[in-house]
N, CA, C and O atoms as a CHARMM CRD file, in Angstrom:
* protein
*
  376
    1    1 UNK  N      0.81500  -1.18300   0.00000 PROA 1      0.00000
    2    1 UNK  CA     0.00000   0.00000   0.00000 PROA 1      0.00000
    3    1 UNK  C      0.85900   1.24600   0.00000 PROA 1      0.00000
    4    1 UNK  O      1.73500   1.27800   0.86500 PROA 1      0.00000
    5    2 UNK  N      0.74600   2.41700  -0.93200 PROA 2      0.00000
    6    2 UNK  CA     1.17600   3.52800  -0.96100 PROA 2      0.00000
    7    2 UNK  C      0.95900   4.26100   0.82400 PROA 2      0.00000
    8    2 UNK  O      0.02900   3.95400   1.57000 PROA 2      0.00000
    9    3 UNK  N      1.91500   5.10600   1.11500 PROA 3      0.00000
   10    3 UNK  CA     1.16600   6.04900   2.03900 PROA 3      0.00000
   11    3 UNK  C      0.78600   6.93000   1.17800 PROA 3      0.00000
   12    3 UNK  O      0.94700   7.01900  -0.03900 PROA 3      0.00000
   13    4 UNK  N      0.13600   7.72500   2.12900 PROA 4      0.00000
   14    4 UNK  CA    -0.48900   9.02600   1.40700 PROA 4      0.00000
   15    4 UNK  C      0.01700  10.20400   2.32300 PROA 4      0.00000
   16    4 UNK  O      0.09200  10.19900   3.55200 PROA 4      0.00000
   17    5 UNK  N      0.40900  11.40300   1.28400 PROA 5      0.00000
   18    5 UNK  CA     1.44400  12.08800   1.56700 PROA 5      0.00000
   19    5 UNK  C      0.36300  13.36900   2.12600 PROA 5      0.00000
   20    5 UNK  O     -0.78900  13.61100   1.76600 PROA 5      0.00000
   21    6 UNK  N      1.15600  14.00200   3.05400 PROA 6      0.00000
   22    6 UNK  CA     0.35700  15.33900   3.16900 PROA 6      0.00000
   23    6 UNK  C      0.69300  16.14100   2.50300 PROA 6      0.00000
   24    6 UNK  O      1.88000  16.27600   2.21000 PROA 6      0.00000
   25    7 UNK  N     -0.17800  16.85800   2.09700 PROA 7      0.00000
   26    7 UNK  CA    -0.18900  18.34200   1.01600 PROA 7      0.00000
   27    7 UNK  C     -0.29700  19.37000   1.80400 PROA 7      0.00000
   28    7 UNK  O     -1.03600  19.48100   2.78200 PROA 7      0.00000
   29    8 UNK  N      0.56900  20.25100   1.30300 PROA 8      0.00000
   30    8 UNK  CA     0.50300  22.00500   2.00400 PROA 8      0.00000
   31    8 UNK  C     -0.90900  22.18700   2.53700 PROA 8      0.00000
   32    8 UNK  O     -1.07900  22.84200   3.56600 PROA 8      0.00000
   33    9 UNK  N     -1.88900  21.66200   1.91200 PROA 9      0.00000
   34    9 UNK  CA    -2.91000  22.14000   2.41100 PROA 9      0.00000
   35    9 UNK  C     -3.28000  21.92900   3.43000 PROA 9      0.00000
   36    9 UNK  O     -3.44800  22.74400   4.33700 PROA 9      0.00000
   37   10 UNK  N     -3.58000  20.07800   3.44300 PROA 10     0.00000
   38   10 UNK  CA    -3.43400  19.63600   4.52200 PROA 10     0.00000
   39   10 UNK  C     -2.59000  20.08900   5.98300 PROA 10     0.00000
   40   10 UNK  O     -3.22000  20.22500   7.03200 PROA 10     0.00000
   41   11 UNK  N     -1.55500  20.23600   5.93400 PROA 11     0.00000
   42   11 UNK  CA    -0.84600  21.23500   6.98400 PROA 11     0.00000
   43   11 UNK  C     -1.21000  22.26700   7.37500 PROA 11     0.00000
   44   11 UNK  O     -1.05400  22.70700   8.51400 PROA 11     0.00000
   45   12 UNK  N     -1.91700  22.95300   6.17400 PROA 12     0.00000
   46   12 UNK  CA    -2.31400  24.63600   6.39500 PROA 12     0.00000
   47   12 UNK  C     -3.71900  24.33700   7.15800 PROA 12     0.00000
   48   12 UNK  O     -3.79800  25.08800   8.13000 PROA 12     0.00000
   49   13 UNK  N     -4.46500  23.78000   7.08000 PROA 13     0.00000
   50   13 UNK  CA    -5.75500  23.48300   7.61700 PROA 13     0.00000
   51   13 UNK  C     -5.31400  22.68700   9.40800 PROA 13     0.00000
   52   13 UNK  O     -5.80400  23.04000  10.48000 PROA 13     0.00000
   53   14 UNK  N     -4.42700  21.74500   9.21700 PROA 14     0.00000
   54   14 UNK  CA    -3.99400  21.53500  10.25900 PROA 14     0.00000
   55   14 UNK  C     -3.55600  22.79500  11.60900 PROA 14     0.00000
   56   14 UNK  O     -3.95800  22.83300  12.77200 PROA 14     0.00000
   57   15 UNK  N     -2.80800  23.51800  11.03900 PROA 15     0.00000
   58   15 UNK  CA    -2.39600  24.60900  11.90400 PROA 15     0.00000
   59   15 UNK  C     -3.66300  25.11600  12.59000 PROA 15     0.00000
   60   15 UNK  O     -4.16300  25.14700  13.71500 PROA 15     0.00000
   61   16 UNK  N     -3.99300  25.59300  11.01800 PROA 16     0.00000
   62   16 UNK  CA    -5.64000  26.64400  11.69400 PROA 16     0.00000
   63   16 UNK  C     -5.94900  25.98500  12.86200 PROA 16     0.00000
   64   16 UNK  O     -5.57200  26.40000  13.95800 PROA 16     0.00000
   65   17 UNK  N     -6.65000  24.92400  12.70200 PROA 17     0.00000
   66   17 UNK  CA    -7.21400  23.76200  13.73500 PROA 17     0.00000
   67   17 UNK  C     -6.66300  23.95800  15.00300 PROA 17     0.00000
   68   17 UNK  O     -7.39000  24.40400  15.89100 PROA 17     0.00000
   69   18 UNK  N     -5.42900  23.68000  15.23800 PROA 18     0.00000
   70   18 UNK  CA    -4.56500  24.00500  16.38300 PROA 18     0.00000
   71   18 UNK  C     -4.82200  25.26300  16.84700 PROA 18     0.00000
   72   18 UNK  O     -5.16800  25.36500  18.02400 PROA 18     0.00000
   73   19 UNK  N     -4.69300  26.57300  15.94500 PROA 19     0.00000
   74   19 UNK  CA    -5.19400  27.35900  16.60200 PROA 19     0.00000
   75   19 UNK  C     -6.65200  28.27500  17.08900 PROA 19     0.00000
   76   19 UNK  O     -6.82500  29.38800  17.58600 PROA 19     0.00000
   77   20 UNK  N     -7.53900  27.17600  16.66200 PROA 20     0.00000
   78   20 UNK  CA    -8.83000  26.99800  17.23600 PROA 20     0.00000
   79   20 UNK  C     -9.61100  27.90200  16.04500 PROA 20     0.00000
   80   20 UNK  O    -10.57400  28.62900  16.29300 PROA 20     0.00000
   81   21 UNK  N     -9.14000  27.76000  14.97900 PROA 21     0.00000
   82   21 UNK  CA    -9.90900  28.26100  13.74800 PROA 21     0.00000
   83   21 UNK  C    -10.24700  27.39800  13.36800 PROA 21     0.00000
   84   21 UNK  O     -9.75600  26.27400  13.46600 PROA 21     0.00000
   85   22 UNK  N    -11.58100  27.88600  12.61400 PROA 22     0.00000
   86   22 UNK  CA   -12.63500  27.26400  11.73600 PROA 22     0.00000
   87   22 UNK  C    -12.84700  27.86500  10.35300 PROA 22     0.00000
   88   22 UNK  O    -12.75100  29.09100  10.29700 PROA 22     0.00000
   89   23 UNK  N    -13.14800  27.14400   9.11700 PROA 23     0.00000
   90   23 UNK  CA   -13.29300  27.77400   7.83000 PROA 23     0.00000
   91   23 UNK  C    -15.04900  27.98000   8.17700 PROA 23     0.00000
   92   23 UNK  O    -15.87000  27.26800   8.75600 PROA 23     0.00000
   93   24 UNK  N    -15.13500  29.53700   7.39800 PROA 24     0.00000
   94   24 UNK  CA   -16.75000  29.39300   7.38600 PROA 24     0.00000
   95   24 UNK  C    -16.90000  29.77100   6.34800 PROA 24     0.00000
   96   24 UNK  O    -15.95800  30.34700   5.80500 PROA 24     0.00000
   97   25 UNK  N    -18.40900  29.56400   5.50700 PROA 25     0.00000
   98   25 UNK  CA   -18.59800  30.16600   4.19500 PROA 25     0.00000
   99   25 UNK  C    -19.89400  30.61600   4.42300 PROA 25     0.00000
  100   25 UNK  O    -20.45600  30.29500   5.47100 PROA 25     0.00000
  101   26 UNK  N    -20.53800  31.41800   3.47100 PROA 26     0.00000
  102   26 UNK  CA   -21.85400  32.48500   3.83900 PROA 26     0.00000
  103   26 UNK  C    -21.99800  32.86400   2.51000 PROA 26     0.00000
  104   26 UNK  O    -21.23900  33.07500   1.56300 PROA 26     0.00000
  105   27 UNK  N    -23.31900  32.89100   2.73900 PROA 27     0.00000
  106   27 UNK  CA   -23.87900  33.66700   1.43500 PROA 27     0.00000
  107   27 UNK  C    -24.41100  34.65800   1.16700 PROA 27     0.00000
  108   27 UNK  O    -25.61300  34.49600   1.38200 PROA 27     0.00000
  109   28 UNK  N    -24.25100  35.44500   0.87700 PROA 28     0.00000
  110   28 UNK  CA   -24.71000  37.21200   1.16800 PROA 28     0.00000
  111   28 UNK  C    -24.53500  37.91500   0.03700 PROA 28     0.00000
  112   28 UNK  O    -23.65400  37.65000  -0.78100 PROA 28     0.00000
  113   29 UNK  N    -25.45800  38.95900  -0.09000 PROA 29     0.00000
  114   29 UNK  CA   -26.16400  39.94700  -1.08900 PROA 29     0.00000
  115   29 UNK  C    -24.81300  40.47500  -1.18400 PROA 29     0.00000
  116   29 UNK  O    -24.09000  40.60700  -0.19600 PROA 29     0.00000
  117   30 UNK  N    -24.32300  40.90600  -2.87100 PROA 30     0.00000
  118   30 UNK  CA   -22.99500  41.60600  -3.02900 PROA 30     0.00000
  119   30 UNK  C    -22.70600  42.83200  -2.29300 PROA 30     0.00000
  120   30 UNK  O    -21.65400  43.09400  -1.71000 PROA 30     0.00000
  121   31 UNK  N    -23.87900  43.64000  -2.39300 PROA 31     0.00000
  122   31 UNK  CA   -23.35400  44.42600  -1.26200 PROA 31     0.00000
  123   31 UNK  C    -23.20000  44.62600  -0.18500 PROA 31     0.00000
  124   31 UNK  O    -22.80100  45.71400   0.22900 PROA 31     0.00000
  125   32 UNK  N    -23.58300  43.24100   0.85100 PROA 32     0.00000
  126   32 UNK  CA   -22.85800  43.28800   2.02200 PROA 32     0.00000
  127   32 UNK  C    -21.67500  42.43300   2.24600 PROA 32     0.00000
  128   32 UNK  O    -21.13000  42.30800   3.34200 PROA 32     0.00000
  129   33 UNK  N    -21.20200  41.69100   0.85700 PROA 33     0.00000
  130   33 UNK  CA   -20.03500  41.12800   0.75300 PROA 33     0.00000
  131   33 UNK  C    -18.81200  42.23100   1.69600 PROA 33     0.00000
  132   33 UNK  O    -18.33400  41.81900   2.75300 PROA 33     0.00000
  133   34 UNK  N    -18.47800  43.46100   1.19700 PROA 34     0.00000
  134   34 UNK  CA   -17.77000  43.89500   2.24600 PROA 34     0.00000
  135   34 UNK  C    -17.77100  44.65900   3.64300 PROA 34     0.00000
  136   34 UNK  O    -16.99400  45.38600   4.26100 PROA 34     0.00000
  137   35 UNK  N    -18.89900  44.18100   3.80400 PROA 35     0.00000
  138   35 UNK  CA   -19.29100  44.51300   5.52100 PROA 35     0.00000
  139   35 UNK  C    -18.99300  43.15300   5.81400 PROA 35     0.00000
  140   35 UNK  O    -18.77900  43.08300   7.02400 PROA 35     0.00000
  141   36 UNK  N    -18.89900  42.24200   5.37000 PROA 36     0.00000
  142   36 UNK  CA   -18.85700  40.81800   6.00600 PROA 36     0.00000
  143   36 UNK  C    -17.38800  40.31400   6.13200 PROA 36     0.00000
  144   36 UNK  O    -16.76800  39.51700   6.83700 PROA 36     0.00000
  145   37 UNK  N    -17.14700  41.13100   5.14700 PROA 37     0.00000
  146   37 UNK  CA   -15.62800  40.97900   5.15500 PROA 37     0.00000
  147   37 UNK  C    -14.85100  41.30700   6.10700 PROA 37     0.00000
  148   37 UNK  O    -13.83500  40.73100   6.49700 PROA 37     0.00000
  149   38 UNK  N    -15.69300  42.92400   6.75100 PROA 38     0.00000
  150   38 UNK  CA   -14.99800  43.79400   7.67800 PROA 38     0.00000
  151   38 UNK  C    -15.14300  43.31900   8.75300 PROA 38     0.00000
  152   38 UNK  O    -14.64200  43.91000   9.70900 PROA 38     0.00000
  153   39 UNK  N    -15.72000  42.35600   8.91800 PROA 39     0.00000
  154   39 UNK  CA   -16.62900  41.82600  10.33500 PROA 39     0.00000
  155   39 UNK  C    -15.90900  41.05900  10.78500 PROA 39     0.00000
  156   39 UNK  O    -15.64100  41.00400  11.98600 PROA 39     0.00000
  157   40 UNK  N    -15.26200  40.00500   9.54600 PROA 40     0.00000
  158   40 UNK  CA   -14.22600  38.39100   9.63200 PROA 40     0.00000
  159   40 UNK  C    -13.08500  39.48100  10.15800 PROA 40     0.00000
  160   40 UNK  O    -12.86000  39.27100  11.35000 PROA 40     0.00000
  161   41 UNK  N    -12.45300  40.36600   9.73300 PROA 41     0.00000
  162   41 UNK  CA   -10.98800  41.17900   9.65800 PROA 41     0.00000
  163   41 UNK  C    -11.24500  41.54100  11.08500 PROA 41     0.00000
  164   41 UNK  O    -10.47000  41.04800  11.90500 PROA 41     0.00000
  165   42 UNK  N    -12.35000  42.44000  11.59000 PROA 42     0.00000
  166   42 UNK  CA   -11.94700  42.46300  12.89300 PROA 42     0.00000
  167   42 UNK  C    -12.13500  41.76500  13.95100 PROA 42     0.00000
  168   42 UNK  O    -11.55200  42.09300  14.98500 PROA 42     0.00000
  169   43 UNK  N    -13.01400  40.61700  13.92300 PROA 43     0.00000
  170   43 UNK  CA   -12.83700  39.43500  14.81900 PROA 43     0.00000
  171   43 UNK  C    -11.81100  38.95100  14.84300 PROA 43     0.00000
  172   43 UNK  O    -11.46100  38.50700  15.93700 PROA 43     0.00000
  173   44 UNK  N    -10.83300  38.80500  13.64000 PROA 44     0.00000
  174   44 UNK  CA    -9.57000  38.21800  13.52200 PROA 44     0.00000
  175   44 UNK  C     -8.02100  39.34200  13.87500 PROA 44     0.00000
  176   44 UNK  O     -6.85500  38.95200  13.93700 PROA 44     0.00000
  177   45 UNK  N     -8.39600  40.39300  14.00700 PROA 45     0.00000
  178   45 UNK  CA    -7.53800  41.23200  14.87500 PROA 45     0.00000
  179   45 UNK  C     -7.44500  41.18600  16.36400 PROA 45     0.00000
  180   45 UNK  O     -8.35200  41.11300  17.19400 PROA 45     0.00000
  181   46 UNK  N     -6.80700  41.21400  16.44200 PROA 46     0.00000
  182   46 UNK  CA    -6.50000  40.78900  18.51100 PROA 46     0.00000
  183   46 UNK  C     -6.69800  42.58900  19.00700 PROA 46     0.00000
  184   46 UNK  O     -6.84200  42.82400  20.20700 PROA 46     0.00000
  185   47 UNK  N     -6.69300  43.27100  18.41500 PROA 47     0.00000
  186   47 UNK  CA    -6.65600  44.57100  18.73500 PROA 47     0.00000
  187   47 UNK  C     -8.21000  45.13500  18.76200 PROA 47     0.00000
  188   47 UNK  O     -8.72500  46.00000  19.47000 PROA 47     0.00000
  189   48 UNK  N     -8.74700  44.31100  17.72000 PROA 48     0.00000
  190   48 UNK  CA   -10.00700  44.74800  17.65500 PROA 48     0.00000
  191   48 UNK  C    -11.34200  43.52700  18.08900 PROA 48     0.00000
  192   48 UNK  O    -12.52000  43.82400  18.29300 PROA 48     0.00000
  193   49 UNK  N    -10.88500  42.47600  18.13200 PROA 49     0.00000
  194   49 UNK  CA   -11.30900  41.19000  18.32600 PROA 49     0.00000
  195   49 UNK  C    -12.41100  41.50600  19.75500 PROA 49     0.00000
  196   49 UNK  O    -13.39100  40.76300  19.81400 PROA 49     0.00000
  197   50 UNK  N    -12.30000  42.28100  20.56500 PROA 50     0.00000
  198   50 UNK  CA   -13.19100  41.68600  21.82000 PROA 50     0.00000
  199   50 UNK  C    -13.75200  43.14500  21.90900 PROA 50     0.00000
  200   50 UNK  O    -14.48900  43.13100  22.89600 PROA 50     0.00000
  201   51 UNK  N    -13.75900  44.08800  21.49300 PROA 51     0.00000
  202   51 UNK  CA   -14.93200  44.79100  20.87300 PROA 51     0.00000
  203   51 UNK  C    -15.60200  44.69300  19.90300 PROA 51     0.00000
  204   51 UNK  O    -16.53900  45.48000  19.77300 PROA 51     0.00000
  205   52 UNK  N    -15.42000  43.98600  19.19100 PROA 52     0.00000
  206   52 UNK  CA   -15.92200  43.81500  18.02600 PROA 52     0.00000
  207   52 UNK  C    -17.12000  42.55000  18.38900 PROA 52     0.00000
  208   52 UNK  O    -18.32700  42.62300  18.15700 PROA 52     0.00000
  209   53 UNK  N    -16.48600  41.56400  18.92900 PROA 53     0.00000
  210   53 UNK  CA   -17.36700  40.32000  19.70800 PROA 53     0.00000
  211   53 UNK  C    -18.22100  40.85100  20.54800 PROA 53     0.00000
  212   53 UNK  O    -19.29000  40.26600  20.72100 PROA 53     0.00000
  213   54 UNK  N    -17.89800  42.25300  21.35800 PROA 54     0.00000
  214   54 UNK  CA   -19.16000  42.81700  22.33700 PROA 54     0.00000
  215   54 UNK  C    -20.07700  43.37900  21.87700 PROA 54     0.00000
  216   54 UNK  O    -21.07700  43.21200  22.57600 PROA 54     0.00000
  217   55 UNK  N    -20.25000  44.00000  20.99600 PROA 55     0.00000
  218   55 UNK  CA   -20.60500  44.74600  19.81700 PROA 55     0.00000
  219   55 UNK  C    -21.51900  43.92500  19.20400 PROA 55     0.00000
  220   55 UNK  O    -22.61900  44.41100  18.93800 PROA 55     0.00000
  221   56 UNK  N    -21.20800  42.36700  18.82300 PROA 56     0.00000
  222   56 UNK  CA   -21.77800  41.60400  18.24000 PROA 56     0.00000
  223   56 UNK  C    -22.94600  40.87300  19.32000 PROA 56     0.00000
  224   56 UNK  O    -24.16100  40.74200  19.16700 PROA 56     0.00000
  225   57 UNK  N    -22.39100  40.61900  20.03000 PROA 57     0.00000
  226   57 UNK  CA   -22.95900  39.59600  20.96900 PROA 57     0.00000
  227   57 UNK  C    -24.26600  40.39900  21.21700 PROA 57     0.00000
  228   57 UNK  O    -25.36700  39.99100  20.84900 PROA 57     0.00000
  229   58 UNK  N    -24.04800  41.63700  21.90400 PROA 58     0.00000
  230   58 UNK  CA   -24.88300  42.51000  22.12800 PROA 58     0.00000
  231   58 UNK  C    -25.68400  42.89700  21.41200 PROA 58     0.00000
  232   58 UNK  O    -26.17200  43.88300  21.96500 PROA 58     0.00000
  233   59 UNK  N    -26.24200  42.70600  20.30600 PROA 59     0.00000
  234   59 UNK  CA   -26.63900  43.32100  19.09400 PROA 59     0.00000
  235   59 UNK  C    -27.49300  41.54100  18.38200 PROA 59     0.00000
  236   59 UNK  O    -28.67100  41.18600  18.33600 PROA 59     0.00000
  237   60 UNK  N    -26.56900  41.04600  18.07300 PROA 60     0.00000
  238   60 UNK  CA   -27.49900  39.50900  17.63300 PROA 60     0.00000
  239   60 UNK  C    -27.58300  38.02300  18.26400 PROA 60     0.00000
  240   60 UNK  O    -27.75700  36.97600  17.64000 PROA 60     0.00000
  241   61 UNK  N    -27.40100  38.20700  19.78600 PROA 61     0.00000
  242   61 UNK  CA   -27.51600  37.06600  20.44500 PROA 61     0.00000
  243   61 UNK  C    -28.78900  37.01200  21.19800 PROA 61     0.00000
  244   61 UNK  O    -29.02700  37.96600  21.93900 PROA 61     0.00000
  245   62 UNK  N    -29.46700  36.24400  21.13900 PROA 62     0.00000
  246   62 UNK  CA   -31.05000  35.75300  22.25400 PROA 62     0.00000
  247   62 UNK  C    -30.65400  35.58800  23.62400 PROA 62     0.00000
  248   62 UNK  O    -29.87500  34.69200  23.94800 PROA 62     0.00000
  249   63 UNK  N    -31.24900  36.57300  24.62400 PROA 63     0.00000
  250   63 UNK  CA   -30.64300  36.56600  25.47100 PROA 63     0.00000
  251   63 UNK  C    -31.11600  34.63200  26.11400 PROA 63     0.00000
  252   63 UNK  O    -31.78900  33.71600  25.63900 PROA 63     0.00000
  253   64 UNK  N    -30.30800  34.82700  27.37100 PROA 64     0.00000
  254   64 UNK  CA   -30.88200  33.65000  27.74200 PROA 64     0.00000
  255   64 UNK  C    -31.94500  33.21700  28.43100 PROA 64     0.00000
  256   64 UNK  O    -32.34100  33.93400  29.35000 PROA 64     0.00000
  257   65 UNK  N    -32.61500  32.00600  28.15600 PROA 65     0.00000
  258   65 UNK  CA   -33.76300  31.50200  28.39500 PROA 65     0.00000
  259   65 UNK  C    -34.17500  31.26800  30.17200 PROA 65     0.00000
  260   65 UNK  O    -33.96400  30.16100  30.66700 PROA 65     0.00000
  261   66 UNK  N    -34.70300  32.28400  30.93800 PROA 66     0.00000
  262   66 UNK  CA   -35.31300  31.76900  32.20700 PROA 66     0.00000
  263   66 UNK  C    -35.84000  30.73900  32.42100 PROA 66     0.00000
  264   66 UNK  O    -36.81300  30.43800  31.72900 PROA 66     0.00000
  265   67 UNK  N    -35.46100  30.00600  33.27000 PROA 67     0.00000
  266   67 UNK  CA   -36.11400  28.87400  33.55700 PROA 67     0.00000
  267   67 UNK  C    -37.67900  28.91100  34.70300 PROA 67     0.00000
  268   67 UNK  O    -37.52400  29.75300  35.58700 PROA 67     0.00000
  269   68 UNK  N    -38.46300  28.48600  34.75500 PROA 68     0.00000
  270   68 UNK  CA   -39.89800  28.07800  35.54400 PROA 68     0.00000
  271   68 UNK  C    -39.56500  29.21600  36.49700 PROA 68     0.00000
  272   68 UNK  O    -39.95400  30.37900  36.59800 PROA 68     0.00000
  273   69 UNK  N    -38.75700  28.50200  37.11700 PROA 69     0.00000
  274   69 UNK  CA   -38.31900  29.10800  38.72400 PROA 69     0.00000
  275   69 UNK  C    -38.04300  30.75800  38.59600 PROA 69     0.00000
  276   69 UNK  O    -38.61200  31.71200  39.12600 PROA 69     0.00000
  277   70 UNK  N    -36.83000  30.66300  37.58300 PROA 70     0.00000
  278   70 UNK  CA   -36.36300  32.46600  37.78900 PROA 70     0.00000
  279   70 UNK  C    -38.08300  33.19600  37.30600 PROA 70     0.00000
  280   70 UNK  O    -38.76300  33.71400  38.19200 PROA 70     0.00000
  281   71 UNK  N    -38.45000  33.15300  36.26800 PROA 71     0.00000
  282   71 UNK  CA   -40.15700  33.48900  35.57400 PROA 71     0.00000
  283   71 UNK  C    -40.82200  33.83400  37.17800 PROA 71     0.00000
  284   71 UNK  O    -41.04000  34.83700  37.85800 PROA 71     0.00000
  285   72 UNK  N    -40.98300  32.40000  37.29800 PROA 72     0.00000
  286   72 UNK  CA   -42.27300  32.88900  38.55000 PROA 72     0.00000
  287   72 UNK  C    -41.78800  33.68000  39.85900 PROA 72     0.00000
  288   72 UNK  O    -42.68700  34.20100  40.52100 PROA 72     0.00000
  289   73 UNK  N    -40.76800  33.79400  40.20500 PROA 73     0.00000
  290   73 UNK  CA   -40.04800  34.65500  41.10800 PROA 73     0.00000
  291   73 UNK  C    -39.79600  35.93000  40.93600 PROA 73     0.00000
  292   73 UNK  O    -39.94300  36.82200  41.77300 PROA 73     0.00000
  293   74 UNK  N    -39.31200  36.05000  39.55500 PROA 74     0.00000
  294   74 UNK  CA   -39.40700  37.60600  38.52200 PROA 74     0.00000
  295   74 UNK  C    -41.20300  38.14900  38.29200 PROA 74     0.00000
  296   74 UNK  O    -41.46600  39.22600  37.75700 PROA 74     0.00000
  297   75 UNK  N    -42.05900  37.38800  38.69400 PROA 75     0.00000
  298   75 UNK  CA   -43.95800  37.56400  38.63400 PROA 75     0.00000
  299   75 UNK  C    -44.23000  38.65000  39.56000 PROA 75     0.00000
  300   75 UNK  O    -44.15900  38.37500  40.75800 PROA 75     0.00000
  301   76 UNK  N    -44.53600  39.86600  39.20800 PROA 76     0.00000
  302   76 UNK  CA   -45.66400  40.20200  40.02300 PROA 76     0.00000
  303   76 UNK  C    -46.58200  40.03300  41.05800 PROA 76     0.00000
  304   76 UNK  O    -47.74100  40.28500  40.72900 PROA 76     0.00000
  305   77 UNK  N    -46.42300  39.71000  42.12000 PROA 77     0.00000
  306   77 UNK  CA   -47.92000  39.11900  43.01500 PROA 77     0.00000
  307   77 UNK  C    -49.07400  40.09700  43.61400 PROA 77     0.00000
  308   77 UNK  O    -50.26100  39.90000  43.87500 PROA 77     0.00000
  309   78 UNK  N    -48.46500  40.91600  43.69200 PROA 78     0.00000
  310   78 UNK  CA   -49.17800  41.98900  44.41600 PROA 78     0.00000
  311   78 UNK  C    -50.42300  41.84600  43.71000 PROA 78     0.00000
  312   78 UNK  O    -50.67100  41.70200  42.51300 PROA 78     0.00000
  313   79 UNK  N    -51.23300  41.93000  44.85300 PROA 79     0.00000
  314   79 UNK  CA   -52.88000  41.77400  44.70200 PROA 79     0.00000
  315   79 UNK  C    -53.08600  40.47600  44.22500 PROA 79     0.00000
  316   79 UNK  O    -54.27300  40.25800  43.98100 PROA 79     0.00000
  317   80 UNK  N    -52.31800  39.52700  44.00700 PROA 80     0.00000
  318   80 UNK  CA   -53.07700  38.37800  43.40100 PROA 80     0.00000
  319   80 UNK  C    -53.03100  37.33500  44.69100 PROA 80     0.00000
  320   80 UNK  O    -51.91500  37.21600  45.19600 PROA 80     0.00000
  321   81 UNK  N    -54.21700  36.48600  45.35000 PROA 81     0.00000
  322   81 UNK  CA   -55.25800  36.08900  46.18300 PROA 81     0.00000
  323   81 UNK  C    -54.42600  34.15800  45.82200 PROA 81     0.00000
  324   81 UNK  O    -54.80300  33.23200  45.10400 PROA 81     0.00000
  325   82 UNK  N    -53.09400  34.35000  46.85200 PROA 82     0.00000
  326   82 UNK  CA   -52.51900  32.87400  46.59200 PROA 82     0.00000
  327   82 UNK  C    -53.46400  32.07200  47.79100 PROA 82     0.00000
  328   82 UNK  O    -52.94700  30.95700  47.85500 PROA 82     0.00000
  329   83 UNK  N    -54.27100  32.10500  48.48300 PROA 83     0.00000
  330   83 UNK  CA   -54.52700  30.96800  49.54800 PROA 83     0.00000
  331   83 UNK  C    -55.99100  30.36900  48.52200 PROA 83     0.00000
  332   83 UNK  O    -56.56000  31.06400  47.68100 PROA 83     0.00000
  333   84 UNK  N    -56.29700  29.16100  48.82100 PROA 84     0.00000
  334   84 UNK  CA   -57.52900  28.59000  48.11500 PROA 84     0.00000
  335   84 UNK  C    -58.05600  27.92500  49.05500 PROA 84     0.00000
  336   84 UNK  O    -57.30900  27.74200  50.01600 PROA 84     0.00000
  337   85 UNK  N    -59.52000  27.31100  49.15200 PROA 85     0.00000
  338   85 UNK  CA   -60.24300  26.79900  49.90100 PROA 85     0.00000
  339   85 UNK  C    -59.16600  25.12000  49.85500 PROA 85     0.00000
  340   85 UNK  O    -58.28400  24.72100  49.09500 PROA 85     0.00000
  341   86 UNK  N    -59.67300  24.68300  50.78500 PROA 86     0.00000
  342   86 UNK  CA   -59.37700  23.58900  51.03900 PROA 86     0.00000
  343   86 UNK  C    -59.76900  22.26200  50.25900 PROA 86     0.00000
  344   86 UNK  O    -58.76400  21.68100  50.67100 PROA 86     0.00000
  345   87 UNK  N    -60.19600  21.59500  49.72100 PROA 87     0.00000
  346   87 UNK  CA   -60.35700  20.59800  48.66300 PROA 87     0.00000
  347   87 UNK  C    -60.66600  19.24200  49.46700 PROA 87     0.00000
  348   87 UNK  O    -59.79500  18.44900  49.11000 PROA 87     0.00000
  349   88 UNK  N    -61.43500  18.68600  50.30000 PROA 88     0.00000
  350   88 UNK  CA   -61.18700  17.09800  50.57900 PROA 88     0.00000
  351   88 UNK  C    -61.74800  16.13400  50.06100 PROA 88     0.00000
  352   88 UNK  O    -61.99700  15.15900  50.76900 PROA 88     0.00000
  353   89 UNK  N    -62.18800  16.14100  48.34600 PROA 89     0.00000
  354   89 UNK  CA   -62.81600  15.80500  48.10700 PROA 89     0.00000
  355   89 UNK  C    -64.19000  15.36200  47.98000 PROA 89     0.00000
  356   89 UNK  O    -65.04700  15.96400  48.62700 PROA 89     0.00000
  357   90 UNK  N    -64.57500  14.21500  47.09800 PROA 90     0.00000
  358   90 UNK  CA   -66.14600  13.90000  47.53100 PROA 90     0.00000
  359   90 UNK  C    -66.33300  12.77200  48.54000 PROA 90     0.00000
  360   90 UNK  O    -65.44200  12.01400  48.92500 PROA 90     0.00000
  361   91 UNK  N    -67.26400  12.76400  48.81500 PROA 91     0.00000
  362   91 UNK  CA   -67.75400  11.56100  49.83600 PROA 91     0.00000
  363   91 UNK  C    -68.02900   9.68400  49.09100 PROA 91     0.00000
  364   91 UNK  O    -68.90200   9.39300  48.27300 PROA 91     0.00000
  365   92 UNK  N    -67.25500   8.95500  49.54500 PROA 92     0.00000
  366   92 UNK  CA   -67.42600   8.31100  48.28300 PROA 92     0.00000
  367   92 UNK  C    -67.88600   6.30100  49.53700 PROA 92     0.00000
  368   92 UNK  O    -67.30100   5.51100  50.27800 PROA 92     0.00000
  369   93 UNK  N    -69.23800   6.53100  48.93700 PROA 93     0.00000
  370   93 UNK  CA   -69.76800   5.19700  49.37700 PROA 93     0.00000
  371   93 UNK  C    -69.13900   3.82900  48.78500 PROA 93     0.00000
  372   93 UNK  O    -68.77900   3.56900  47.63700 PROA 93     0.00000
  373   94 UNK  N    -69.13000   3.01600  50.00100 PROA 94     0.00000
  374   94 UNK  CA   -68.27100   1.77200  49.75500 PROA 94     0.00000
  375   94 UNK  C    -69.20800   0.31700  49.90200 PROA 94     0.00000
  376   94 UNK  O    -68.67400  -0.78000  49.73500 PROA 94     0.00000
């Protein structure tokens, strides 16, 4: 069996990897081709990278989802009538 040799590319993709890059591709209207561009350039600047991510985050992320507990604790109660009659059921012949 032949080995199989690595290609520049292979290496070049390797590195990225190591350094916790990912290839992405997108499809977008030509004219926001270079806003998208500007967007990759400064995420990928270390100078500009974590304003640019705050900026982002802030702007197109869903904040996060409350759960039951935080909801009904974050509720309103005032004026609303929590005690209820008592319940012991029906009378039930045997």
């Amino acid at each position: 069996m032949a080995t199989a040799r690595k290609t520049p590319v292979d290496t070049f993709r390797k590195r990225l990897r190591q350094k916790g890059m990912v290839r992405v591709e997108v499809h977008v209207q030509k004219d926001d081709a270079v806003l998208v561009k500007s967007v990759a350039r400064a995420l990928g600047n270390p100078k500009m990278a974590a304003e640019a991510r705050t900026i982002l985050k802030a702007r197109f992320t869903k904040p996060a989802q409350a759960g039951l507990k935080a909801l009904l604790a974050s509720a309103p109660l005032e004026g609303v009538d929590l005690e209820r009659p008592r319940d012991m059921g029906r009378e039930i012949d045997l």
